[in-house]
C-alpha positions in Angstrom: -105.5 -62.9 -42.1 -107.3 -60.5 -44.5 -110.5 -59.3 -44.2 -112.3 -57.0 -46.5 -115.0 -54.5 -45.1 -117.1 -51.6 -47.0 -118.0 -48.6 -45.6 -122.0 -47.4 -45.4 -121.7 -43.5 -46.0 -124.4 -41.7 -47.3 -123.9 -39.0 -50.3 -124.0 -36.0 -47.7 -121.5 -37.5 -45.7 -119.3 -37.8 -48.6 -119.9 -34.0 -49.6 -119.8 -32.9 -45.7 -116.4 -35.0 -45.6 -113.9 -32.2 -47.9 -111.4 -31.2 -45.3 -108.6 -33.6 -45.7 -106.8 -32.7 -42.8 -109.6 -32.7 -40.6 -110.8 -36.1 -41.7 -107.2 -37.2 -41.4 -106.8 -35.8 -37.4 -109.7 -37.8 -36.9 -109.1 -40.7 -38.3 -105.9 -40.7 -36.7 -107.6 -39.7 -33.5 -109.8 -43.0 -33.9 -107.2 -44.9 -34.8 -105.3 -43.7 -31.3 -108.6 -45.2 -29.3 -107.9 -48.7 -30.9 -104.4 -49.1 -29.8 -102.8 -47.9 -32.8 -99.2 -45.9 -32.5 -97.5 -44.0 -34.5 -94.6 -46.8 -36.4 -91.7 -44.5 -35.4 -93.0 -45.3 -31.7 -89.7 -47.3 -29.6 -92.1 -49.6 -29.0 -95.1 -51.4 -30.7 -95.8 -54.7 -29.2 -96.3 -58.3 -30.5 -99.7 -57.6 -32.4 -99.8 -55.8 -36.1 -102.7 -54.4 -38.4 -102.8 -52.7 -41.9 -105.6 -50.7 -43.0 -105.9 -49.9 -46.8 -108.7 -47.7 -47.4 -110.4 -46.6 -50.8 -113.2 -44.2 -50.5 -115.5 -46.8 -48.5 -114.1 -50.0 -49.4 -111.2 -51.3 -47.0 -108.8 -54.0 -46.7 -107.8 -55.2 -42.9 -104.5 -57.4 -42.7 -103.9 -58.7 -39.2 -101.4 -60.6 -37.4 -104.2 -63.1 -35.5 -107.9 -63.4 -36.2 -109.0 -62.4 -32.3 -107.6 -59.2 -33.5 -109.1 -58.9 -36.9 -112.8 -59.5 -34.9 -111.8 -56.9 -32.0 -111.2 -54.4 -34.7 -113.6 -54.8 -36.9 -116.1 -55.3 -33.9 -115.1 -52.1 -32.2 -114.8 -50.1 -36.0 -119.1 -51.1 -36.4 -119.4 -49.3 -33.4 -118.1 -46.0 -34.4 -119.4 -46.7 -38.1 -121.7 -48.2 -40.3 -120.1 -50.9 -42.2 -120.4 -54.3 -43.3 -117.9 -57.0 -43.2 -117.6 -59.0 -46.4 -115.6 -61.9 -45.2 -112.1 -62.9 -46.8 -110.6 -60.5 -49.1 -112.1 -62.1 -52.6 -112.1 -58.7 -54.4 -111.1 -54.8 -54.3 -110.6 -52.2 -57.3 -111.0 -54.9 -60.1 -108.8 -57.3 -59.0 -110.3 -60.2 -57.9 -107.8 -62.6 -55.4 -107.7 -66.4 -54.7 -106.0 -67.9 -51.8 -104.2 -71.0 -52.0 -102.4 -72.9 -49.1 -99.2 -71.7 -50.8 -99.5 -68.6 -52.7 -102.0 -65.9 -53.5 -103.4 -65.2 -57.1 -104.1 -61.6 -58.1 -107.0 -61.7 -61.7 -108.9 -59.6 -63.1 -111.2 -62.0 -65.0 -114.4 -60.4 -63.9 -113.8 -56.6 -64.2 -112.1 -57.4 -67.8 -114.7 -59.4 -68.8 -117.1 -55.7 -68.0 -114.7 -53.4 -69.1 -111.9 -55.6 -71.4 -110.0 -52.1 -72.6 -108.5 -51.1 -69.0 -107.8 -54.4 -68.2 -104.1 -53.6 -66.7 -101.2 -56.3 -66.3 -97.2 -56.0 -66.6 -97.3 -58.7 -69.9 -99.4 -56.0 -71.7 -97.9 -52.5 -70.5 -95.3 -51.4 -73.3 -98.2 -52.1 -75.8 -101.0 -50.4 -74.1 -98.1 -47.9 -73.6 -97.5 -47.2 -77.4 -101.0 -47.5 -78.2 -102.0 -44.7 -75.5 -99.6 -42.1 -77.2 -101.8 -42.1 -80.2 -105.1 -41.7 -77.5 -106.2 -38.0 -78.8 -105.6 -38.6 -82.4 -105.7 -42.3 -83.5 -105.9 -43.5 -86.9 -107.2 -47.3 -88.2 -103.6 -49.2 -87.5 -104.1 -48.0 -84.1 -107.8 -49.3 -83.5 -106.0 -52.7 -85.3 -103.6 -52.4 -82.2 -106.0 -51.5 -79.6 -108.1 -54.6 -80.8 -105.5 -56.9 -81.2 -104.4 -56.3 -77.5 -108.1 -56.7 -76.5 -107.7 -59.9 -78.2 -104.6 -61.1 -76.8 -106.2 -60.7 -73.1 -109.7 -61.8 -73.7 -107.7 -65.1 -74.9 -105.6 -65.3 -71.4 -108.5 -64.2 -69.3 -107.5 -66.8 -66.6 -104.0 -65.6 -66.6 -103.4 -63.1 -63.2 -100.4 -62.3 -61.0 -98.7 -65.0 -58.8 -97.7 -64.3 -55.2 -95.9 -66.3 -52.8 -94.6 -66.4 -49.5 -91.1 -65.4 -49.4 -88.0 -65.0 -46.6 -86.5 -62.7 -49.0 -86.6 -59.0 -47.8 -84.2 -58.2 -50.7 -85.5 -55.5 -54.2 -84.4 -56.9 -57.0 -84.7 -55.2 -60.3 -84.3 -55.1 -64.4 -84.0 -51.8 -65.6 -84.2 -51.3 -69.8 -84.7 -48.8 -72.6 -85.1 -48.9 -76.0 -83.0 -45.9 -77.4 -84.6 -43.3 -80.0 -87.8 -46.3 -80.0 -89.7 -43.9 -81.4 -89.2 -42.9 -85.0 -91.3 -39.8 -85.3 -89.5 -37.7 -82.2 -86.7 -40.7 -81.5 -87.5 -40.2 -77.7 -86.4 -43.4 -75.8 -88.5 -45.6 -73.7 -87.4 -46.9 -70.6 -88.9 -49.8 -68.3 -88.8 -51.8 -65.6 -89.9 -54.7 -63.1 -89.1 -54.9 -59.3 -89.2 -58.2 -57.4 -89.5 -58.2 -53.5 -88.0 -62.2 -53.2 -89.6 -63.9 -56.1 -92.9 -61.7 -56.4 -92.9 -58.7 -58.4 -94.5 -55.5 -56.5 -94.2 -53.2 -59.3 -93.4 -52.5 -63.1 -93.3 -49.8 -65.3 -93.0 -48.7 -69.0 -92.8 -45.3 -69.7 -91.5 -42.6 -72.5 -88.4 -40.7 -71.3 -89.4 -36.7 -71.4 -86.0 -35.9 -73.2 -84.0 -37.0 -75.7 -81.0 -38.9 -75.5 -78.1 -38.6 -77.5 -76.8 -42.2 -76.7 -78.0 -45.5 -75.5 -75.7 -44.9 -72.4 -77.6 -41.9 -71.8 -81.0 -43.5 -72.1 -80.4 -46.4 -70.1 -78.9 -44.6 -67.4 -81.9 -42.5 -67.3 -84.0 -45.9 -66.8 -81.7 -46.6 -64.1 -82.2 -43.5 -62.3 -85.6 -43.8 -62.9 -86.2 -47.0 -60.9 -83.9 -45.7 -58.3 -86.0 -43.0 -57.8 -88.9 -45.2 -57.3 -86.8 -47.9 -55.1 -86.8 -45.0 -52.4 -90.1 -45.0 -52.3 -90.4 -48.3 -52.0 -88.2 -48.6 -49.1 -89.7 -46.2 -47.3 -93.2 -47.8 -47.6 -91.8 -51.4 -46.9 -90.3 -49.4 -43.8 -93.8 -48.0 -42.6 -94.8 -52.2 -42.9 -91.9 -52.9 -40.5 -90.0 -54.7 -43.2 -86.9 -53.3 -43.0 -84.2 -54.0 -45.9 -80.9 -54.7 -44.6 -79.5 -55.4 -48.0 -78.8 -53.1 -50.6 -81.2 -53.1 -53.6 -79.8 -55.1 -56.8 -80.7 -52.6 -60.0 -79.6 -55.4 -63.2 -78.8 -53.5 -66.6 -77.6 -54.7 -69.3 -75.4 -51.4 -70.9 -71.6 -51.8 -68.9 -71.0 -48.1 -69.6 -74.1 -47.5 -67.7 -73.2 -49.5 -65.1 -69.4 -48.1 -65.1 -70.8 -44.4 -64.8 -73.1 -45.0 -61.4 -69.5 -46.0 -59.7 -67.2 -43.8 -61.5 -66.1 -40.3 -60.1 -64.7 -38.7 -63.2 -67.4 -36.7 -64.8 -67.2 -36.9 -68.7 -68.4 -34.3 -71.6 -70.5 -36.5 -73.0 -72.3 -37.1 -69.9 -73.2 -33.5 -68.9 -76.4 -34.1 -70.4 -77.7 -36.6 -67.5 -75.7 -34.8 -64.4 -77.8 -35.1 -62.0 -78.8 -38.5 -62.5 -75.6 -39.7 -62.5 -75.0 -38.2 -59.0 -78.1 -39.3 -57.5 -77.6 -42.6 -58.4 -73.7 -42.6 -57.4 -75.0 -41.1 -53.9 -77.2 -44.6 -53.3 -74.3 -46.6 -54.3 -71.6 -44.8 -52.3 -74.3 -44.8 -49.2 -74.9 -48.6 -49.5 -78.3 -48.6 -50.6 -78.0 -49.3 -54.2 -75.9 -51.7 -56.4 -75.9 -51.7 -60.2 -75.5 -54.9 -61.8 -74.5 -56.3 -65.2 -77.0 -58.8 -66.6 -77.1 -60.8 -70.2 -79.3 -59.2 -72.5 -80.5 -62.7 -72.8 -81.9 -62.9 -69.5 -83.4 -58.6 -69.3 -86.7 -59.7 -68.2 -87.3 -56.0 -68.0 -87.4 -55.7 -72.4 -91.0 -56.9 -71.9 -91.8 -53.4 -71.1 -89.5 -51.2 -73.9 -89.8 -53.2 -77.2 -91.7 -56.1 -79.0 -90.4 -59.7 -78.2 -89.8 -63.0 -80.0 -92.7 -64.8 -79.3 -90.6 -67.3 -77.4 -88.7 -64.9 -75.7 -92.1 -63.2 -74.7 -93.9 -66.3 -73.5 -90.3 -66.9 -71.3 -90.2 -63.6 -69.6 -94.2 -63.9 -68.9 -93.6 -66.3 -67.1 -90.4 -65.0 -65.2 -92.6 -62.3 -63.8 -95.2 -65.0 -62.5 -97.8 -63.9 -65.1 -99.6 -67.3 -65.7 -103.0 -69.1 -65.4 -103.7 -71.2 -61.9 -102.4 -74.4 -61.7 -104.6 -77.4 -62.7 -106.6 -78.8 -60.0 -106.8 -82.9 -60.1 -110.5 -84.2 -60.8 -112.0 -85.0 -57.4 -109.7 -83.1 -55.3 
C-alpha cells in the first residue's frame, strides 16, 4: 500500500524552517505521538510504515490500508497537506502498478527535460560525455545528441520491479583499465540486484591511476563494497535483514585471489588498504568475491561501449525494457 501525499507550506515556513536539528527533534517528536519507535526498539509490533520525504512531497508505504488512512488522517491534522491517491509519480519518475510487478519511467519528465533523463542503460555514456561538460567541443554535442536520440527512441522503456523472496545482494563489479587515453585513468562500474531487481548502479572514473588491470578492478571491487555497507545498513533500518553474505561477481581471478589471500605483494602496495578492507568483509562473513565469464559481466554496460547485441542482452538482464503488451480488449 503506497500512498503519495504533498505538503502545503508556504514560502516563510520554508525560510523560518533552517535548523535541521530542530526540525528533526520535532519531526521525530511527531512521529513519537503516532506510534512510531525507534527500529533498534526490542519490540515493534505487527504493523509497519515508511515515510520518504522530499521537501513537501512524501511517499507513505504501509503494511494495511486502515493504517495508511489513520496516518495520513491524523498527519492533516497537525499539517496542511493533500493526499494524492496511489503513488503515480515523485522526482520524475513516473510508476505503474501491475498485479505482478511495478514499472519505474520517466516518459513524462524526459519528454520536458530529455537531457537529464537518467537510466543504468545510458550511464557510462552520459558518464564520458559529462567529463567534457566545462569545455565541450562539436564531437561531443554529436554525442550528447546522439544519446538524446537513443532515449527519445526508447521513451516507453523504464525499470522493472518485482516481488521477490530473495533477501540476497548480488553484484557485477567491472573496469575498464587506462579507458581513458588522454590521462589513462580507469573506469570502474557496477550493478547491484536485491533478488532479481536492481536497486542501484554505478559508473564512475577512478581518482588514481592504476598501474594494472588487477589494480583497477580491485579498486571497483572495493568500491561497491563500500557501497554494499551502506546498503545493508539501510535494508536493516527497513527490517530486512540479510542473513547471507553479499555475492560481489568479477571477472579478473587475480582480483578475486587478492580479497582472500594474506600474503601482501610489492606490486600491490599501491591499493593497501582496499585490499584489507575488502579481505576484512570476507573474513567476517559479509562479503564473497566471485569469478564470473566475461561473457556474462553484465556490469561492462557501465565501463566501455558494447556489441550491439551484447548491449541489447545485458539491457535486458538489468530489467531495462518497455511494458509488456496488453491484449486488445483486456
Amino acid at each position: 500500500m503506497v500512498q503519495a501525499v504533498t505538503l502545503r507550506l508556504s514560502l516563510e515556513t520554508l525560510k523560518t524552517a533552517t535548523d535541521g536539528d530542530q526540525v528533526l527533534q520535532g519531526n521525530c517528536l511527531y512521529a513519537s505521538t503516532l506510534g512510531f519507535v525507534d527500529r533498534r526498539a526490542p519490540s515493534h509490533g505487527d504493523d509497519m510504515a515508511y515515510l520518504l520525504l522530499y521537501v513537501d512531497d512524501i511517499i507513505l508505504a504501509t503494511s494495511s490500508n486502515r493504517l495508511r488512512a489513520w496516518i495520513i488522517s491524523q498527519s492533516q491534522i497537525e499539517f496542511p497537506m493533500t493526499d494524492l491517491g496511489h503513488l503515480s509519480y515523485f522526482m520524475g519518475i513516473a510508476v505503474t502498478r501491475k498485479p505482478s510487478y511495478l514499472l519505474l519511467f520517466q516518459e513524462k519528465y524526459t519528454q520536458e527535460i530529455l537531457e537529464r533523463a537518467c537510466r543504468p542503460d545510458i550511464s557510462y555514456a552520459l558518464q564520458q560525455v559529462c567529463l567534457f561538460m566545462h569545455d565541450p567541443r562539436e564531437p561531443h554535442y554529436e554525442a550528447l545528441k546522439r544519446i538524446m536520440r537513443y532515449v527519445q527512441g526508447l521513451i516507453d522503456h523504464g525499470l522493472h520491479l518485482y516481488p521477490t523472496a530473495s533477501h540476497r545482494l548480488i553484484t557485477y563489479t567491472d573496469a575498464d583499465w587506462r579507458g581513458r587515453p588522454d590521462t589513462r585513468r580507469s573506469t570502474s562500474g557496477y550493478c547491484c540486484f536485491l533478488g532479481d531487481n536492481l536497486v542501484s548502479w554505478s559508473s564512475k572514473r577512478q581518482h588514481t591511476l592504476s598501474k594494472s588491470s588487477t589494480e583497477a578492478k580491485y579498486r571497483g571491487v572495493a568500491n561497491f563494497v563500500s557501497e554494499a555497507c551502506w546498503l545493508c545498513n539501510l535494508l536493516l533500518e527497513l527490517h530486512c535483514l540479510l542473513r547471507q553474505a553479499t555475492i560481489v561477481y568479477c571477472d579478473n581471478v587475480s582480483a578475486i585471489y587478492l580479497s582472500g589471500n594474506l600474503v601482501q605483494h610489492q606490486r600491490t602496495k599501491h591499493v593497501e588498504m582496499d585490499i584489507h578492507f575488502v579481505r576484512e568483509k570476507v573474513a567476517l562473513g559479509q562479503d564473497r568475491v566471485l569469478h564470473v565469464p566475461t561473457r556474462y559481466q553484465f556490469a561492462d554496460i557501465f565501463i566501455k561501449g558494447l556489441p550491439r547485441e551484447l548491449f541489447l542482452e545485458f539491457r535486458s538482464s538489468l530489467s531495462v525494457r518497455p511494458p509488456p503488451v496488453t491484449p486488445a480488449g483486456v
